[in-house]
N, C-alpha and C positions, 0 to 999 in steps of 0.2 A: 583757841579752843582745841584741845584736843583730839586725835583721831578716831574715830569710831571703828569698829571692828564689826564689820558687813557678815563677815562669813556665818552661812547656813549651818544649823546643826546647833547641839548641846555643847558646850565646852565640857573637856574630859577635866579631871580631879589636877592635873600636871599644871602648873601657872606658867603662862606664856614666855614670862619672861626667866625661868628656870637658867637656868648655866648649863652652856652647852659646850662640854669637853673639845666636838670637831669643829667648834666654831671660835676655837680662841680669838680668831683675828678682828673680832667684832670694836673693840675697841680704836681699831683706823677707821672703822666707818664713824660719819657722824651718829646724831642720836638718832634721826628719824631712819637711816638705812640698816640701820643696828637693830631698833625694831621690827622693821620688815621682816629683816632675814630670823628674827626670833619667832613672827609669828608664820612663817612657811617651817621652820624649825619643828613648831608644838604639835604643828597638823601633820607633820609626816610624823612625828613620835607618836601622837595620838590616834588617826585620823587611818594613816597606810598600816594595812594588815595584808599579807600572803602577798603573792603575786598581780595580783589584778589593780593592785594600788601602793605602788612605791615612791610616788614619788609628790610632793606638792611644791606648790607656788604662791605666792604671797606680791597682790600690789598695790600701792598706793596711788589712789585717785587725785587728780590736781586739788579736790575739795580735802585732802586730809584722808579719807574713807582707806581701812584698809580689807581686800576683798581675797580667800584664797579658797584654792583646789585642791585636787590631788586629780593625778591623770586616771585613764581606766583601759588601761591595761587588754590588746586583744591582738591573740594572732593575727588579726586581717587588720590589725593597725591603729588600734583605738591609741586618741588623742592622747595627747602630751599633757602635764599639768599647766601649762602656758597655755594652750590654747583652752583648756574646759576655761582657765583661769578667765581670757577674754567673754565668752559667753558669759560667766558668773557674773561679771562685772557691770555687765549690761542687763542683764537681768535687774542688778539691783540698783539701777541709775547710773552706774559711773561710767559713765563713756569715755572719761580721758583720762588713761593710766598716764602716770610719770616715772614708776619708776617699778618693774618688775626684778623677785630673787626665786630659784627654783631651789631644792631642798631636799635629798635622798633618805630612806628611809635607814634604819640602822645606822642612823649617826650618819651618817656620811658626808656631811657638810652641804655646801654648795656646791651645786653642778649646773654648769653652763647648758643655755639651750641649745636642743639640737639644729642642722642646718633648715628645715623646714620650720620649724619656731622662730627663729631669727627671721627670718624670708616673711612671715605670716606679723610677727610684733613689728618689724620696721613696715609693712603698709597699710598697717593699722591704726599705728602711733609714732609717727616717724621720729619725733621727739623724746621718744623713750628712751630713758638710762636703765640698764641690767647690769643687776651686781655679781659681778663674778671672780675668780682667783680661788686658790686654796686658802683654808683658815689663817694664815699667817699675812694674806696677800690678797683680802678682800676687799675691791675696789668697784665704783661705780662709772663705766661704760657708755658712753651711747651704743645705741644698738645698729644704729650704720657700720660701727669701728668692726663689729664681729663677724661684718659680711665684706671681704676685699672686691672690690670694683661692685659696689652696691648697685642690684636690680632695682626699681623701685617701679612696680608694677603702674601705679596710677600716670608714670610718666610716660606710658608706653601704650595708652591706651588711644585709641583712631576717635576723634571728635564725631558725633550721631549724624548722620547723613538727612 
C-alpha cells in the first residue's frame, strides 16, 4: 500500500515530486527516503514564506504515513520544523516516526537538525534514522550517530519513590 500524505493544508499547484536542482543526490537514497526528502522539499518551496517560516520537515511513520511541517520562526525561540514536525504527527495518530528529513527554503537542500532537535528526536524515537549530507552525499543516519557520547534522557531518570 502506498504512503499516504498526513500533512495539513491545501496542496499548492507545484507536484511534490517536481525536480529539485539542490537536491540532485536524491538518486543514493532509496525510493522511500527520496520521497521524503521531496515532500519536506514541496512544503518549504510551497508552504515557507518571509522569515517566520523557512524551514520544513517531512517524516515517515512506521505505518507508511508521511506527516510534515515548517518551524515558526520567533525571537524568544520558536520551534524548529522537527519539533512542530513531532506534535503534527501525534496529532494525526503517528506516534512512531522512522525516518525524519529537514528542508530549507530557497532551495537550499537538506539541513541537518539542530543540537536541541537531535537531543529531543533521539528521546522520542530513539530508533530514528535522519537523512542528512549535502545534495550529492545524501544519506540516512541513525540519529544517536549525530550526538557523540549520546544523552539519552529516559536512562537517566530516578525510579518513583
Amino acid at each position: 500500500m502506498p504512503p499516504q500524505n498526513t500533512s495539513a493544508g491545501k496542496q499548492g499547484t507545484d507536484s511534490p515530486r517536481a525536480p529539485l536542482h539542490a537536491l540532485d543526490g536524491l538518486d543514493a537514497l532509496d525510493a522511500l527516503d527520496a520521497e521524503l526528502v521531496r515532500a519536506a522539499a514541496h512544503v518549504a518551496r510551497t508552504r515557507c514564506r518571509g522569515d517566520a517560516h523557512t524551514m520544513a520537515a517531512a517524516g515517515r511513520g512506521r505505518d507508511g504515513r508521511i506527516v510534515t511541517a515548517v518551524n515558526a520562526y520567533h525571537f524568544t525561540g520558536g520551534p524548529c520544523a522537527e519539533l512542530v514536525l513531532i506534535g503534527a504527527a501525534a496529532a494525526q495518530g503517528v506516534h512512531d516516526l522512522e525516518t525524519v528529513v529537514a528542508v530549507g527554503d530557497r532551495e537550499r537542500g537538506v539541513v541537518p537538525p539542530c543540537g536541541r532537535c537531535r537531543q529531543v528526536l533521539l528521546d522520542y524515537f530513539p530508533d530514528l534514522r535522519v537523512l542528512v549530507g549535502a545534495a550529492d552525499r545524501l544519506r540516512a543516519v541513525p540519529v544517536a550517530d549525530l550526538l557523540p557520547e549520546t544523552y539519552v534522557w529516559a536512562d537517566h531518570q530516578l525510579p518513583a519513590e
